[in-house]
C-alpha positions, 0 to 999 in steps of 0.5 A: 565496504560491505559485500551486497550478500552480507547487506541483503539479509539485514537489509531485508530484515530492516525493511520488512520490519519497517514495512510491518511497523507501517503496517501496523498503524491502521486505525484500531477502531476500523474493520479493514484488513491489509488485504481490504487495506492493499486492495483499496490502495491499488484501485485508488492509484488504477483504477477504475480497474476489472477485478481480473487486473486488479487480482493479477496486481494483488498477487490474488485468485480472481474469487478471492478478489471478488469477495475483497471487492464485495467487502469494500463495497458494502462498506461504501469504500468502491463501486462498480461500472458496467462496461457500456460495450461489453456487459460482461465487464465491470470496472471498480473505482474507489468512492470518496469515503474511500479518499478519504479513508486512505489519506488518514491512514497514509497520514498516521503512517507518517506521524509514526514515521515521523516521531520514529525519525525525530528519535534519531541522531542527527548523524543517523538522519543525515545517513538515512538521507545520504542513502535514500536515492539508492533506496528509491532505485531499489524499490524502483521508485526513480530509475 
């Protein structure tokens, strides 16, 4: 059996690479950048959502945040709310070009999941499921 210190750095390396792959599959033809990409995401699965928790969830200064904000809105993608009790709040919540942006990419990115899996053995499929639940504790995806 393999030590977890000699696992991690392939580990690693495989899901990075994989994550970048991913990533990758955006459509050529859209402006939108991983940032714009991830920002959108994040509204789509919390918001509506002040773009203080928003920054703090992207890992991002809040003025950056606000210029990604302001990115995504000239493209129609977000809107902000006005808090009614205190005006000094504003909430973001995608719009439904947005929905719709976000369901074509996740939809590209499984195609290319997809044929990449069809690629493989059926040995190699049936190792990939057998580790897919420790994957999704990792990943925090199931406890």
């Amino acid at each position: 059996m393999t030590s977890s210190g000699e696992l991690s750095p392939r580990l690693r390396m495989v899901t990075v690479r994989l994550y970048r792959l991913l990533r990758q599959q955006a459509d050529p033809e859209s402006d939108l950048s991983q940032n714009l990409i991830s920002a959108l995401a994040t509204i789509n699965q919390g918001g509506p959502i002040t773009l203080g928790r928003l920054a703090e969830l992207e890992r991002v200064q809040p003025p950056s945040m606000t210029r990604i904000v302001a990115k995504l809105e000239e493209r129609g993608l977000v809107r902000r709310e006005i808090d009614a009790a205190d005006r000094r709040i504003a909430r973001v919540q995608v719009t439904p070009e947005a929905v719709s942006v976000l369901g074509e990419l996740r939809s590209r990115r499984t195609e290319f999941l997809a044929a990449r899996l069809a690629a493989l053995t059926p040995a190699e499929m049936a190792a990939l499921e057998a580790a897919l639940p420790a994957l999704e504790r990792l990943a925090g995806v199931v406890e």
